[in-house]
N, C-alpha and C positions, 0 to 999 in steps of 0.2 A: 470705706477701707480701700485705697489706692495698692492695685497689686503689678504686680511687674512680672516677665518674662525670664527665664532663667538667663539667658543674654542680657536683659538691663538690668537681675540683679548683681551678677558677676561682674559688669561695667562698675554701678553704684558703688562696690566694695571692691574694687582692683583685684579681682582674681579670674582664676577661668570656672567655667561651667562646670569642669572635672570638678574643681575643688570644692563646688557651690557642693554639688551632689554626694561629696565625700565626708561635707561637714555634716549636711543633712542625717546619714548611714548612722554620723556619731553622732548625733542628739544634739548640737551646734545649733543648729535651724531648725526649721520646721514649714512644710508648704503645705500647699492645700491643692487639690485639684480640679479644674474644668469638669464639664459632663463629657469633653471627649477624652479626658483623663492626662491632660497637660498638664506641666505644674505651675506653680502661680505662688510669688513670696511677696507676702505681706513689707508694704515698705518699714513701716513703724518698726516691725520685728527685726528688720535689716540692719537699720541704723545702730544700734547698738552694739553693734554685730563688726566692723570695720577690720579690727584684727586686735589678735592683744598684744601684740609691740608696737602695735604703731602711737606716734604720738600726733595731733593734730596743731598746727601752728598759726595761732592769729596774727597776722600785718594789722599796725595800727601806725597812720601816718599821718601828720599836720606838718603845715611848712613855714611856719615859723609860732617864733616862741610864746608871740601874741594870742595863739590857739592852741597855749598849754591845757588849759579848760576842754577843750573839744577833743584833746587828745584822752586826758583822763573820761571822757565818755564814749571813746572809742572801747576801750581798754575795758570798761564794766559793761558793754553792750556784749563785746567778744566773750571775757569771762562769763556773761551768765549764758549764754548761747551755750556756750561747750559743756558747763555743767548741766545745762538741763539736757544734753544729749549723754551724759554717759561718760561724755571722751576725757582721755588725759589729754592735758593742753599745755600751751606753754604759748604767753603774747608776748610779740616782739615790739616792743614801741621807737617809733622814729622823728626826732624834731628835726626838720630840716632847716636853713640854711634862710630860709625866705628869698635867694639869691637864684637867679636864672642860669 
């Protein structure tokens, strides 16, 4: 179990310390403590955890049409990523131009 610092986990999830420890108060999270009685958040338990408006957004880019193929396995690499974390998502797919 990979545990993090209440500073990387507030980084991890874009918010402040305050907010870490206020989600905590309301049953949001959940830490564990050091023997010197610091606290310590589980990353696994984090990750699910991001916010509930927020939406996460996959880039999926090939540059040209020839690598239509590679685009579609961008595209189902991203979607199953973000489903098995939880997130609502949304992929943005890009054919470029194959042009400099």
């Amino acid at each position: 179990m990979s545990s993090l610092t209440p500073q990387e986990a507030a980084t991890l999830l874009g918010v402040t310390v305050k907010t870490l420890h206020r989600w905590e108060l309301n049953g949001k999270i959940r830490s564990s403590r050091t023997a010197g009685g610091h606290r310590r958040y589980d990353i696994a338990d984090l990750i699910g955890n991001k916010s509930g408006n927020e939406l996460t957004v996959g880039y999926a880019r090939v540059s040209s049409h020839d690598q239509k193929d590679d685009l579609n396995r961008q595209v189902l690499v991203l979607e199953s990523y973000c489903a098995k974390q939880g997130w609502e998502f949304e992929i943005i797919q890009d054919l470029g131009s194959g042009m400099n």
